[in-house]
Structure formats: structure tokens, C-alpha cells
N, C-alpha and C positions, 0 to 999 in steps of 0.2 A: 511706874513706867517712865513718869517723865524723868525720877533719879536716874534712871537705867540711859537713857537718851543723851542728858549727860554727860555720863560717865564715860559712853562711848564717842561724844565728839571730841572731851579733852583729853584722854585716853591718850591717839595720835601723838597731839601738839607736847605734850608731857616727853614721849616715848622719841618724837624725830627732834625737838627743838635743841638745838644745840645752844652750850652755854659762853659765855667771855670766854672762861679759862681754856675750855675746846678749842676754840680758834685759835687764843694766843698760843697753846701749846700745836698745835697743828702748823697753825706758822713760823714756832720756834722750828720744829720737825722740817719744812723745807727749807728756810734759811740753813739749816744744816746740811741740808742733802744739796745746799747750794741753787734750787729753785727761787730763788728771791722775787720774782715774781710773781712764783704763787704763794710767798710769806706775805706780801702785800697785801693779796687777796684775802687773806685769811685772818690779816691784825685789821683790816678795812672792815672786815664780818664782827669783829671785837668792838670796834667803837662804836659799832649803833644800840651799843651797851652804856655807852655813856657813864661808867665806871672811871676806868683807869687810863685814862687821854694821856695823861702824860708820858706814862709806863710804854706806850703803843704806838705814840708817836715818835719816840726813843726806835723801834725797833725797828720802824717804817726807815726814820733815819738810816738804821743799819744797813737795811736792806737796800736802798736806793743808793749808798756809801759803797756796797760792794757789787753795783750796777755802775760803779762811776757816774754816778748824777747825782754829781756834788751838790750842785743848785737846788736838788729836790732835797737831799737830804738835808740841808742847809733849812728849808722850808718847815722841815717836820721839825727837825730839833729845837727852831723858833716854838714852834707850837706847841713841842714838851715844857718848854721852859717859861712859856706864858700860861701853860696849864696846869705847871705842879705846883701840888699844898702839901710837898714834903721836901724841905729842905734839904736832907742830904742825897736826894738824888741830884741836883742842882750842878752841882761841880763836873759829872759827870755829861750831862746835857751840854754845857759849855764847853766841854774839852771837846765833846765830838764834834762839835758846830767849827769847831776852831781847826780841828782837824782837815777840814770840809773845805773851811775859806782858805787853808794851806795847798789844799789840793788845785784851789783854781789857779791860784799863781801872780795873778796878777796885786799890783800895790796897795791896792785899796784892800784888798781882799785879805792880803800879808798884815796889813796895820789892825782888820778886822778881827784877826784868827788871835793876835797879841792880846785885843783887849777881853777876849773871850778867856783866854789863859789866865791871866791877872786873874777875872771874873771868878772862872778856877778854883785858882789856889786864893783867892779871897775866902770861899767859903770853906776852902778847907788847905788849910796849912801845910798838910803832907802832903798833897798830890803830884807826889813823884813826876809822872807823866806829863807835867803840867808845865813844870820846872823844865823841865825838861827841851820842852818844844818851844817854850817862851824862849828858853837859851839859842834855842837853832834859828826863830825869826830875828834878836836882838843882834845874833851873825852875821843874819843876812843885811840888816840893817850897819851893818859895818861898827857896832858896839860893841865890842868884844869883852872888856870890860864886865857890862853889866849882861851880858851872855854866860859868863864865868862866872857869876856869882848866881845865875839860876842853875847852873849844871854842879857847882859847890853845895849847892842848897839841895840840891837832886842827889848829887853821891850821897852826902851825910844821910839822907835817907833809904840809902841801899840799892843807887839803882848803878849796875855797873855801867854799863854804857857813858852814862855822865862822866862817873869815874875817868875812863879813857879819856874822854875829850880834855877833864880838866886836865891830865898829863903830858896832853900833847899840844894843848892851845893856852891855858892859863899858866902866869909864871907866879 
């Protein structure tokens, strides 16, 4: 009897508890349907898994990135990148933060989003993307120079766009 007792109180919790991956995937599913903030809700239900923070706080990023709250994303992608123990997601976490501090505008924020870029393509040498944007704030920075030699660095790695620019700004 009392196996039977049991069986039927964990029964339930087994049957409604939902898992990380549930979430994360359910909150991948409204970030796609464009709900971002019920993808927040739903990667916010993932971390009291205490698994994959960095992975989630990546997405929260995303998600508060296509709310325009830079600031917030800017917050999370800090907290992917002080909580990953995998390195080559890292480059990634950096580009989007950098992304973020470009979106705000301001100069401090511009110098910010450079060193994030570097940060980058530190860890990883192709990142196209990286080269890329570093060229557009060393622009803005009126270095043209060394703008042309991230978007040179950016072409040879296949990204057209750079390409252009070196054509019509780099001699």
C-alpha cells in the first residue's frame, strides 16, 4: 500500500514537470513567432535548472536585442560570458554584446563594442562578423586605415559586403 501511495504522488510530478530543454525549446518556438517576451519567460523557467546559464543567458540576450533593450541585452550577454566553461561559444557572446553597445550610440559605448570585437576575433580568428564591425566602428573613429584592413581581413574570408566597402573606401 504504502509503494502504491508512492507511486501515485510522484506519478503527477514525473507526468506535468517539465524539463531545461522544454523551455529552452518553447522559448526558442516564441522567439520565432516573434513573442520575445514570452521567450524570456520561458529561458527564465530553464535557469532555475542551473544547467546551461550561459547557453540561456545568450538567448535572453537575443530576445531583449529584438525588444531594443540594448542595456538588458547587454546585461545578459555579461552573464553568458562570465558563465561559460566552453570556450568556443565565447566569440559569439562578445560579438552580440558589441553589437548591443553599437546599438546604444554613444562613445563610450562605441570604444566598448571595439573592445568586445577584438575580444572576438581574439578567440577566434575567422570571425568574419567581427572584422567586420570592428571596420565600421574604426570608420566611425575616423581610421580608415585600420577599418580597411578589418574589412581586407573580413573579404579574404568570404564575406561580400566587406568586399564592397574595401572597393569603394580602401585604395
Amino acid at each position: 500500500m504504502k509503494k502504491l501511495l508512492l507511486v501515485l504522488l510522484f506519478v503527477p510530478m514525473i507526468s506535468f514537470g517539465q524539463t531545461e530543454d522544454e523551455y529552452i525549446e518553447r522559448g526558442i518556438a516564441a522567439f520565432e513567432a516573434g513573442d520575445y517576451y514570452g521567450a524570456i519567460n520561458q529561458y527564465n523557467k530553464a535557469l532555475e535548472f542551473k544547467n546551461r546559464w550561459a547557453y540561456i543567458w545568450n538567448l535572453i540576450g537575443n530576445a531583449k536585442f529584438s525588444l531594443k533593450d540594448y542595456e538588458g541585452a547587454i546585461e545578459n550577454y555579461t552573464k553568458a560570458i562570465d558563465s561559460s566553461i566552453y570556450w568556443s561559444d565565447m566569440p559569439d557572446y562578445y560579438y552580440n554584446r558589441g553589437v548591443c553597445k553599437m546599438n546604444l550610440g554613444d562613445t563610450v559605448s562605441l570604444i566598448s563594442a571595439q573592445v568586445d570585437f577584438t575580444l572576438a576575433i581574439k578567440q577566434n580568428p575567422d570571425y568574419t562578423d567581427a572584422y567586420r564591425m570592428r571596420g565600421v566602428l574604426r570608420q566611425t573613429f575616423q581610421n580608415l586605415d585600420m577599418a580597411c584592413d578589418d574589412w581586407k581581413k573580413a573579404a579574404s574570408l568570404g564575406d561580400s559586403e566587406a568586399a564592397q566597402w574595401v572597393r569603394e573606401d580602401c585604395n
